[in-house]
C-alpha positions in Angstrom: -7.6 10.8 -10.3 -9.2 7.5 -9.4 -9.5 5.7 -5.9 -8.4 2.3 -6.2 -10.3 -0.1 -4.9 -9.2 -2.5 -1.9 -9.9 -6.4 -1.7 -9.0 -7.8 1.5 -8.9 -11.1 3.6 -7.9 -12.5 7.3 -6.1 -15.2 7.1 -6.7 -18.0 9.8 -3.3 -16.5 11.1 -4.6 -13.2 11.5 -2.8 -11.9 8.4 -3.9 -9.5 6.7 -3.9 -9.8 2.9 -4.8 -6.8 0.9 -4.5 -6.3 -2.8 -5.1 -2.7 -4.8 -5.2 -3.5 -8.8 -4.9 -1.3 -11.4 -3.4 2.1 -10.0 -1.9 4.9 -12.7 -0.9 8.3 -12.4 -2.2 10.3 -9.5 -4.7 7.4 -8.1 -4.7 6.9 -4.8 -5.6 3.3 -3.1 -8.6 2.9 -0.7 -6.8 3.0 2.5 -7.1 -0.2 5.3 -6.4 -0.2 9.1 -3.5 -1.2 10.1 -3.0 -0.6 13.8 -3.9 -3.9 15.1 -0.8 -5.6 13.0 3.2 -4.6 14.0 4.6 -4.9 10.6 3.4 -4.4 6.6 5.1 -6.3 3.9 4.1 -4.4 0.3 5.0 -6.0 -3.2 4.4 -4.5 -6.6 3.0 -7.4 -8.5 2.4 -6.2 -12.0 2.0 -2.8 -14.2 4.2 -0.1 -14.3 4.5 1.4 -10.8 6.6 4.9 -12.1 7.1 6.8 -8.3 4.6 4.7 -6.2 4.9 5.2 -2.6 3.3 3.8 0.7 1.5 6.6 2.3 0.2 6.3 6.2 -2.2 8.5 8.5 -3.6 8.3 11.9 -6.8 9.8 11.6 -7.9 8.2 7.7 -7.7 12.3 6.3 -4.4 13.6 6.4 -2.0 11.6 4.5 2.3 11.5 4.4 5.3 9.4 3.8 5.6 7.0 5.8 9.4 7.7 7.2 11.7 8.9 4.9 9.2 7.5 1.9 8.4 4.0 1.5 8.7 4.0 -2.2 7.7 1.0 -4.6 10.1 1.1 -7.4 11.3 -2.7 -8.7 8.9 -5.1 -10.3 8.7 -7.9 -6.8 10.7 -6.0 -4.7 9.4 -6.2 -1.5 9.5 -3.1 1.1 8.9 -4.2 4.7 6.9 -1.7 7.4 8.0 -2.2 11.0 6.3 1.0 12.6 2.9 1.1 11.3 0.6 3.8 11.3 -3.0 3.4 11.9 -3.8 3.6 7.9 -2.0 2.6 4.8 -3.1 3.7 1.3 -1.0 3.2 -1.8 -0.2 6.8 -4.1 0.5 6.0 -7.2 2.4 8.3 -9.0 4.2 9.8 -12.2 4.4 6.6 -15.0 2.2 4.2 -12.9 -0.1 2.5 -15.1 -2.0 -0.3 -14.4 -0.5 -1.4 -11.0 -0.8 -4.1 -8.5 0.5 -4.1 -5.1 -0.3 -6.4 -2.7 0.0 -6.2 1.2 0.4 -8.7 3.9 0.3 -7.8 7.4 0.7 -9.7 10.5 0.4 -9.5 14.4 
């Protein structure tokens, strides 16, 4: 089990633009604060994503579903996050393999 690494920007309109490359089989992403945005949009952009899901916490140790499970399954499909916690982390799980997913938040 790796942790995936997290490159991240501020847009000049105070989006948030993360991206976690290369995720397989029981990785987990670094995770990024959230809790100044109102809504996530996440977006598998390459790899195999297998049962990859959005994972949230408020305190950056215990970590859940977001919801009922915010799971990444189609290659570009796009989930959207209205009720954010403070955290996000992407879990990669069984049949990942060399995912990308990609977040954009805004205010």
């Amino acid at each position: 089990m790796a942790t995936i690494a997290l490159t991240s920007n501020v847009q000049e309109d105070n989006t948030l633009q993360a991206v976690w490359a290369g995720g397989t089989n029981a990785d987990n992403s670094v995770p990024v604060e959230v809790s100044r945005y109102r809504s996530a949009a996440f977006q598998h952009l390459s790899g195999t994503l297998g049962t990859t899901t959005v994972q949230g916490s408020n305190d950056g140790v215990a970590w859940g579903a977001i919801g009922a499970g915010v799971t990444l399954a189609a290659a570009n499909a796009v989930s959207i996050i209205t009720s954010l916690p403070r955290f996000v982390r992407i879990a990669y799980g069984a049949a990942a393999a060399g995912a990308v997913v990609t977040m954009s938040a805004t205010r």
